[in-house]
C-alpha positions in Angstrom: 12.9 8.7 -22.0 10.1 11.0 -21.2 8.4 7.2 -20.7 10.2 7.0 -17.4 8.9 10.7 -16.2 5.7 9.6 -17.0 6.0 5.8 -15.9 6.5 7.4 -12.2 3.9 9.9 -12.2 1.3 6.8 -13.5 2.4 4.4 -11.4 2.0 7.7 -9.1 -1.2 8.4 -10.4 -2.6 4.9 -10.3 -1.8 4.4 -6.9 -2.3 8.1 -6.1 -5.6 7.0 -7.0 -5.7 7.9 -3.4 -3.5 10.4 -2.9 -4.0 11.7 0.7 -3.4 8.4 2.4 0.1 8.1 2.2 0.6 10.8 4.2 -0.6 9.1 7.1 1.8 6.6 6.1 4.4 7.9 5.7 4.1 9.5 9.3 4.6 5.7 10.8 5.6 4.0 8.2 8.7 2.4 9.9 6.4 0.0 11.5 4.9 -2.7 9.4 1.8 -4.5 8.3 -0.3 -7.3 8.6 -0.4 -10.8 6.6 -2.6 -13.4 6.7 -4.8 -16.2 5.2 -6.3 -16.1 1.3 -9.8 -15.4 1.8 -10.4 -15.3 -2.1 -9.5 -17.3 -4.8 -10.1 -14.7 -7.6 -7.1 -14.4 -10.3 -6.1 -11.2 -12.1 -5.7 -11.2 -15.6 -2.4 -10.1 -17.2 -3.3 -6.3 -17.1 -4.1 -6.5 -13.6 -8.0 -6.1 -13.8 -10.3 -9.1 -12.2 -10.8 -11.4 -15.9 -14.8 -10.9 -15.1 -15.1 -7.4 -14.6 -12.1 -6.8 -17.2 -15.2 -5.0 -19.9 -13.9 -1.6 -20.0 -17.5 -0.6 -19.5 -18.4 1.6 -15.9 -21.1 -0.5 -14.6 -20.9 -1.4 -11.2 -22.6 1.7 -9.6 -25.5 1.8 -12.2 -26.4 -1.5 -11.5 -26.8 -0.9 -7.8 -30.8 -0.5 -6.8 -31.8 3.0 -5.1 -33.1 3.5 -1.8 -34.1 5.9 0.3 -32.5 5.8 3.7 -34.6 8.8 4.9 -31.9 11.1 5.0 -29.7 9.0 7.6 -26.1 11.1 8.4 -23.2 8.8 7.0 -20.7 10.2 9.4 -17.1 9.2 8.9 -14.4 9.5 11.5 -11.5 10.6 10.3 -7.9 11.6 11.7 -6.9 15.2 10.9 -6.0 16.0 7.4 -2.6 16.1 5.9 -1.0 19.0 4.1 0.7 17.0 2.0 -1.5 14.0 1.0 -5.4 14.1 0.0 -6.5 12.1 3.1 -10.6 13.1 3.2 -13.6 12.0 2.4 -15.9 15.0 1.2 -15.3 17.9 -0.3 -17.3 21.2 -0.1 -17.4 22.1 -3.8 -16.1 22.5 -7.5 -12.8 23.5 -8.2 -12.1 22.4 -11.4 -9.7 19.8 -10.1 -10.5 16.8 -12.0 -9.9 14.4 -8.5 -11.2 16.6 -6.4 -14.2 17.4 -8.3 -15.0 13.8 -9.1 -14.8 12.9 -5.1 -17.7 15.5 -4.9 -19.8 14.1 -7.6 -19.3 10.7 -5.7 -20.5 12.4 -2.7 -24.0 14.3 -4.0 -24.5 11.1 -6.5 -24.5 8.4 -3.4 -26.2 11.3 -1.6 -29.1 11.5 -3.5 -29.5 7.9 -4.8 -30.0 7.1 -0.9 -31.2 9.9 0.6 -28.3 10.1 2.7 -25.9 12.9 4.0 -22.2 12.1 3.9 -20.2 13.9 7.1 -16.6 13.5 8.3 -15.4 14.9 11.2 -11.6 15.0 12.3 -11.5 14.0 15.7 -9.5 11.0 15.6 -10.9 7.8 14.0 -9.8 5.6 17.1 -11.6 7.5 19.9 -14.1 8.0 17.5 -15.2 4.1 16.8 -14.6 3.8 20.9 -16.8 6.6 21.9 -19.5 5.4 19.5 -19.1 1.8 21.5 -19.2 2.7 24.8 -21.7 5.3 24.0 -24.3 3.0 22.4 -25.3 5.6 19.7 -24.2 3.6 16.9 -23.7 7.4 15.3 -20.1 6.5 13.5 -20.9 4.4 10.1 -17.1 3.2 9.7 -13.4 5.2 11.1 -10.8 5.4 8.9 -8.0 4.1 10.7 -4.0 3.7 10.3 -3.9 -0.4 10.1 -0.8 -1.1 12.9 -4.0 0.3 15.2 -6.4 -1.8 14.1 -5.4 -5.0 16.1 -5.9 -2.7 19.5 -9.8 -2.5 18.4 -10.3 -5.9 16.9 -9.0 -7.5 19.9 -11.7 -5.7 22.7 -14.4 -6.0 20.2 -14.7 -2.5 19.1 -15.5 -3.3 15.8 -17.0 -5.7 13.9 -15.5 -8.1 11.1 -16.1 -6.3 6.8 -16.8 -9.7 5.7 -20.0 -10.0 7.7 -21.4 -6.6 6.2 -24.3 -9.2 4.1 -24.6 -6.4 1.3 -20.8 -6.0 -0.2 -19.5 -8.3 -2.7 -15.7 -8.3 -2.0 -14.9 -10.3 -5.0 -15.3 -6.7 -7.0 -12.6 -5.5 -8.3 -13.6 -1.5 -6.1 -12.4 -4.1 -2.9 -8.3 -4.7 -3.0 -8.0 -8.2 -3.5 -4.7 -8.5 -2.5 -5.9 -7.6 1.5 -8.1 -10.2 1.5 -5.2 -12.6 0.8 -2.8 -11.2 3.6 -5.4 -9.8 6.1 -7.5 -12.8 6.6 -7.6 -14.3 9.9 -9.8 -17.4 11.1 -12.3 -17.0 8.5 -13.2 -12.9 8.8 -11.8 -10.3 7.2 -11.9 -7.5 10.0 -11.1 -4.5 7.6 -11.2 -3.9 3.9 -9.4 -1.5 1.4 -12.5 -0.2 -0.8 -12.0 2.1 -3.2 -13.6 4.6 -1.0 -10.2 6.3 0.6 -6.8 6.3 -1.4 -4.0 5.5 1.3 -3.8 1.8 0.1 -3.0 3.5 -3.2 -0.5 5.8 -2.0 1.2 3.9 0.6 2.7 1.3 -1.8 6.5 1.0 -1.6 8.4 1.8 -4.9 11.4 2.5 -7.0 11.5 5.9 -8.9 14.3 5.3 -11.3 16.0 7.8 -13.0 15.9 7.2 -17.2 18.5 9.1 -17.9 21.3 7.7 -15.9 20.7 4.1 -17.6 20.6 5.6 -21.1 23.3 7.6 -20.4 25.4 4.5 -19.0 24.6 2.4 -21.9 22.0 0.2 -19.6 19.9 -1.2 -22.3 17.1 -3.4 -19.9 14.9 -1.1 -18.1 13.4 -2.3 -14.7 10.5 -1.8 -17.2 11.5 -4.8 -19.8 12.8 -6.5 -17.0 9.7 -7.1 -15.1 7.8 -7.7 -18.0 10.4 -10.7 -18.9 10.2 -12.2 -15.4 13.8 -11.3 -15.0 13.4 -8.3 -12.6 15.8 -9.7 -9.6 17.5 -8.4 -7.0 21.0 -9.6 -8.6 19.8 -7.0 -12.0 18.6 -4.5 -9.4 22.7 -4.4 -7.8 23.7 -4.9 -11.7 22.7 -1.7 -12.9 23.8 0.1 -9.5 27.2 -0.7 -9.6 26.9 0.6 -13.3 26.0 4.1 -12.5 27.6 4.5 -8.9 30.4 7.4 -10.0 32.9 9.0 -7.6 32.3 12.0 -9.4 35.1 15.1 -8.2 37.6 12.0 -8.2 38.2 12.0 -4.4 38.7 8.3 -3.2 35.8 8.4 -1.4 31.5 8.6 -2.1 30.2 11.9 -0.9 26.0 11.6 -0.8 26.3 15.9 -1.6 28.0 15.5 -4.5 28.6 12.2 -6.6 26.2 9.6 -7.9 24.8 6.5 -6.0 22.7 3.2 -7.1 20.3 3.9 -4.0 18.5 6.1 -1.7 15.4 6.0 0.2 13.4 4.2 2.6 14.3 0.9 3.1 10.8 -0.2 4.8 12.3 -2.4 7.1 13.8 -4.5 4.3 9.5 -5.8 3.6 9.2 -5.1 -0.2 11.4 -7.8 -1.4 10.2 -10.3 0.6 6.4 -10.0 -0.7 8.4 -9.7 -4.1 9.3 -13.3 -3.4 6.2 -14.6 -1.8 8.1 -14.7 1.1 7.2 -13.1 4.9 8.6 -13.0 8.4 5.7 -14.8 10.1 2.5 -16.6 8.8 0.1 -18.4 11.0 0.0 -21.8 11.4 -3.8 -23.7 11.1 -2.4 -27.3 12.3 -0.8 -25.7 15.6 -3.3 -22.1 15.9 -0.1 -20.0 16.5 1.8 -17.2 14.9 5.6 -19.1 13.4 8.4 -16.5 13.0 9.9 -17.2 9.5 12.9 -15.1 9.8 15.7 -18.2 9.7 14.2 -19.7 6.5 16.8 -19.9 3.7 15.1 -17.4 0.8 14.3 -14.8 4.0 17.7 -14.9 4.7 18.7 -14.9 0.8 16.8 -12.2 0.5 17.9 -10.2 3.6 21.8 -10.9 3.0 21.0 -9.5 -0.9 19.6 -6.3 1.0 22.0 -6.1 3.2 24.5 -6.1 0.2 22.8 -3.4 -1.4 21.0 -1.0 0.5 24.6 -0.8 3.5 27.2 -0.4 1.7 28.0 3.3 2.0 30.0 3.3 -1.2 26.4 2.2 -3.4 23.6 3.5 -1.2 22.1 6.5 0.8 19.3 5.1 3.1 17.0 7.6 5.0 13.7 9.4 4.9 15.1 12.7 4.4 14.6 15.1 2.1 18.5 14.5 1.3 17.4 11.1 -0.4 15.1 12.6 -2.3 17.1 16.0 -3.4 19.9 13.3 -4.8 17.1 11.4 -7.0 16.0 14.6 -7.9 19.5 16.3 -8.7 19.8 12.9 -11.0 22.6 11.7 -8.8 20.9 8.4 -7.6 19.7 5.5 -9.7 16.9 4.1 -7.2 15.1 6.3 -4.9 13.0 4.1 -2.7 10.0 5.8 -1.0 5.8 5.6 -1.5 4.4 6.2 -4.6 2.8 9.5 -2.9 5.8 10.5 -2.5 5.5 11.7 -6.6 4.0 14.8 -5.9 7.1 15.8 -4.5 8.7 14.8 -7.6 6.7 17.2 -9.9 10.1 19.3 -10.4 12.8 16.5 -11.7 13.9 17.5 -14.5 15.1 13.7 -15.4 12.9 11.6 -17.0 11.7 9.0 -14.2 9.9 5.8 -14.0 8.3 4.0 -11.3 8.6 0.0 -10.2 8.0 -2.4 -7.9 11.1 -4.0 -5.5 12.5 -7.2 -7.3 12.5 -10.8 -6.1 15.1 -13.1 -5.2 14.6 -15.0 -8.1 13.3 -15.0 -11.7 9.6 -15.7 -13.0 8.5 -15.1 -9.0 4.7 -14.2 -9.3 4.8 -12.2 -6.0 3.1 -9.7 -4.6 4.1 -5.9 -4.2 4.1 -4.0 -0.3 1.8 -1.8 0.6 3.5 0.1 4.1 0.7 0.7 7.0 -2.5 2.0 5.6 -5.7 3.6 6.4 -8.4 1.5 6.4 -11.9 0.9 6.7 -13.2 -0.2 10.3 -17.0 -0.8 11.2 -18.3 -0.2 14.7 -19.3 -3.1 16.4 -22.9 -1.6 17.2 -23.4 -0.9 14.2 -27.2 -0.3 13.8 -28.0 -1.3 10.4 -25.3 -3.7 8.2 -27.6 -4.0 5.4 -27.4 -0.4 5.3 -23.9 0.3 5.9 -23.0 -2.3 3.2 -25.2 -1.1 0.1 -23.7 2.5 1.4 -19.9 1.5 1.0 -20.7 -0.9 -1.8 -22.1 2.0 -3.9 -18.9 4.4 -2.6 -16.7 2.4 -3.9 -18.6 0.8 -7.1 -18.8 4.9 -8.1 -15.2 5.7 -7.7 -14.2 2.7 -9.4 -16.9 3.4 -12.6 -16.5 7.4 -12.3 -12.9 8.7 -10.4 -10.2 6.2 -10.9 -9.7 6.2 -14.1 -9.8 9.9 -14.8 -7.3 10.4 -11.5 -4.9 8.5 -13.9 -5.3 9.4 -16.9 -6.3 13.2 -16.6 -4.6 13.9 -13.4 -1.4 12.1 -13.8 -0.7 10.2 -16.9 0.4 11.6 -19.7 -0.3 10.7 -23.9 3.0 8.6 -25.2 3.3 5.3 -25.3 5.8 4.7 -22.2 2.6 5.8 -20.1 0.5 2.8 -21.3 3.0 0.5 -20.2 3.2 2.4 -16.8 -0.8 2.5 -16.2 -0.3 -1.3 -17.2 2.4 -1.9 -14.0 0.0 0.6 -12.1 -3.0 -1.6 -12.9 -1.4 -4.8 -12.0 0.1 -3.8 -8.7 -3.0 -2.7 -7.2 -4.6 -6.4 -8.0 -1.5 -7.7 -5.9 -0.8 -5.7 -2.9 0.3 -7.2 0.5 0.2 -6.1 4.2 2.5 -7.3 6.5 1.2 -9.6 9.0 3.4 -7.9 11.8 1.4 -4.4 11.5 -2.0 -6.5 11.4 -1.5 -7.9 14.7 0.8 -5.1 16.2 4.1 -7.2 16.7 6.9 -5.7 15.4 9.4 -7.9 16.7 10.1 -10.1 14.0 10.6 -7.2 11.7 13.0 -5.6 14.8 15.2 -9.3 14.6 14.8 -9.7 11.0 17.0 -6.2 11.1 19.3 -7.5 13.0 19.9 -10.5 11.0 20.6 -8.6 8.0 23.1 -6.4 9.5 24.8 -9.1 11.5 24.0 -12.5 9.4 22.9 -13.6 12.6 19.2 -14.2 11.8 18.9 -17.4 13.8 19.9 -15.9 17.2 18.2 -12.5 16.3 14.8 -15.1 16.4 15.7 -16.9 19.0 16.0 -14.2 21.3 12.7 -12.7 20.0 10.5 -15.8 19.8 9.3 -16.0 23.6 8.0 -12.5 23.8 6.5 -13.1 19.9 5.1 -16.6 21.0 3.4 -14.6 24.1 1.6 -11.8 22.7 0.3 -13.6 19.9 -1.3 -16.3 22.0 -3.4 -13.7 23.5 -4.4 -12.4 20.3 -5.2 -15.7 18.6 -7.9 -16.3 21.6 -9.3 -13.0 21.7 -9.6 -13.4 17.2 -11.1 -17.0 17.9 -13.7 -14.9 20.2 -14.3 -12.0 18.0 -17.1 -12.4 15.8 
């Protein structure tokens, strides 16, 4: 099943689109994201791709008048860069890496079309948006910033809202459509996932699954064919586990050094099945203007006591973020590994043939979404000199990566030729039209994510909100007047 090698690495690829960013995300990860109201109605078609931009052709950055900004510095702030994951912006010249060298033709293309200069400094992007504030130089065109901080800037008015940048067009397939469904709050989107960095790529939650342990048990349904049928549950997910799971020296007992599990990995505070379902663990409520916990409704709780079923028994499953997890997906001795897509690069080495998809739902034929944990994202000053400027600047960004890097980061960089990767850049291609953010990393609340994990352990989840609501109802009350305020 070389398919299922290359299904992970294009799934990778797709969403490694943007490989650096998960790095960041993975650091603090085990904290959430945000979810709010649609702020677009715009459908994807069945391979993922926006029906009106679904040509084929690279347009979008042609199209887009010159102009000469009289050589204005586009300076970025960035946090520092990760070893591990691509996380910048520039890059100082040719390698011969097909990524790398088609983030610096973005660069010296945008450069010269508007007589720009593109500069990213390290410093922290934070501090960096702050200092540019209190400071009045309006010096910092946009930080790229890790989204459970976001909330902490939005709130004091240290930045302004994406959506009022009068020169993008966020119903473009370069701005994630999927953010604008779950970030949305009164009316304003206050950050955006262009195609500009990758993290929103790279921080989506996944299954690797390992090819040859369902051929070699005789499991005839992929998670592949099962998602494509509507049928991709968690009941088929525990199926197939319990297939595989092998006790394999014959000692009475599941040893994660030595015999075969259904699951390891990150279990992303039990998030990725929910959006799966169209389910969350708090929405906002228009009649009453407050944040509602969700965490005692009946599917949240299906879902949760499914989890629960799955991802704690000891006998079926090896959570953690460890590189044990990962050494037991790679040694073939695990069915599901659950971690980032980033995480592929670290996957390079599996000899198994692998494949890559998203958590199930609760139930069949759910059109849900899939979880993206915590990423970087775009944030705007709020003294932002020149919006007409800045948005023609991150318009064209983004329209040239789209046209011009994208699709040669999948297909040169990670995909492969046979026909199993066509149906894995299909998944890839659909999944980034869907992403969700957690609603609880958007505002900066993480206790309904702290009960909901409480609940699934216990089966408590009532009391586990109870005793959580005052201190939720609290907090958000002062962030619902300061958004109300805010733009």
């Amino acid at each position: 099943m070389s398919y299922l090698k290359r299904t992970g690495a294009l799934l990778l690829a797709l969403l490694l689109l943007l490989p650096s960013f998960a790095a960041c995300s993975e650091k603090q990860q085990d904290e959430g994201e945000p979810d709010k109201t649609a702020v677009t109605d715009q459908t994807p078609s069945a391979d993922g791709v926006p029906e009106e931009e679904d040509d084929g052709a690279s347009h979008f950055y042609e199209k887009l008048p010159a102009e000469d900004f009289g050589g204005w510095t586009f300076n970025i702030a960035n946090d520092g860069l990760s070893a591990e994951y691509y996380s910048g912006f520039t890059v100082e010249e040719l390698t011969g890496d097909v990524f790398s060298d088609g983030i610096y033709n973005r660069q010296i293309a945008v450069q010269d079309k508007y007589n720009i200069e593109i500069v990213e400094n390290h410093n922290g992007s934070v501090n960096g948006i702050k200092q540019c504030v209190t400071s009045g130089t309006g010096d910092v065109a946009f930080g790229y910033v890790l989204s459970g901080s976001c909330m902490g800037l939005i709130t004091v008015n240290y930045v302004l809202p994406v959506s009022d940048l009068p020169t993008i067009d966020l119903t473009k397939p370069y701005w994630d459509q999927g953010s604008q469904k779950t970030l949305t709050f009164f009316d304003k989107l206050f950050y955006g996932y262009p195609d500009i960095g990758w993290d929103h790529y790279e921080s989506v939650a996944v299954l690797f699954y390992n090819g040859y342990l369902l051929t070699n048990n005789a499991v005839t349904d992929s998670p592949y064919d099962l998602y494509m049928e509507g049928k991709w549950t968690l009941d088929a997910m525990y199926d197939m586990m319990n297939v595989v799971v092998k006790d394999e020296n014959g000692d009475g007992k599941m040893d994660a050094k030595s015999d075969t599990f259904g699951w390891s990995g990150r279990e992303f505070e039990y998030l990725p099945s929910l959006y799966a379902s169209n389910l969350r663990l708090a929405h906002y409520d228009n009649e009453t203007e407050a944040f509602v916990m969700d965490i005692s409704q009946e599917n949240v709780m299906a879902v949760g006591n499914m989890l629960g079923k799955i991802i704690n028994d000891k006998n079926l499953s090896v959570p953690g973020r460890n590189d044990e997890t990962r050494n037991m997906f790679k040694d073939g001795r695990c069915l599901f590994y659950s971690r980032l897509l980033g995480d592929f690069r670290n996957l390079r080495d599996k000899e198994d043939d692998y494949g890559i998809i998203c958590y199930p739902a609760l139930e069949e034929n759910t059109e849900g979404m899939v979880y993206c944990q915590q990423p970087y994202t775009v944030m705007v000053p709020s003294d932002c000199p020149d919006i007409e400027r800045l948005g023609t600047l991150l318009e064209a960004l983004a329209a040239y990566t789209y046209d011009n890097v994208l699709d040669d980061y999948i297909n040169k960089t990670v995909i492969g030729k046979g026909a199993r990767d066509e149906q894995s850049a299909q998944l890839l291609r659909k999944f980034i039209t869907i992403r969700a953010f957690d609603l609880c990393y958007a505002i900066g609340d993480f206790s309904p994510i702290e009960a909901y994990g409480i609940g699934v352990k216990n089966g408590n989840y009532a009391s586990a909100e109870k005793r959580s609501a005052k201190g939720f109802e609290k907090k958000t009350v002062k962030i619902v007047e300061a958004l109300k305020n805010n733009g």
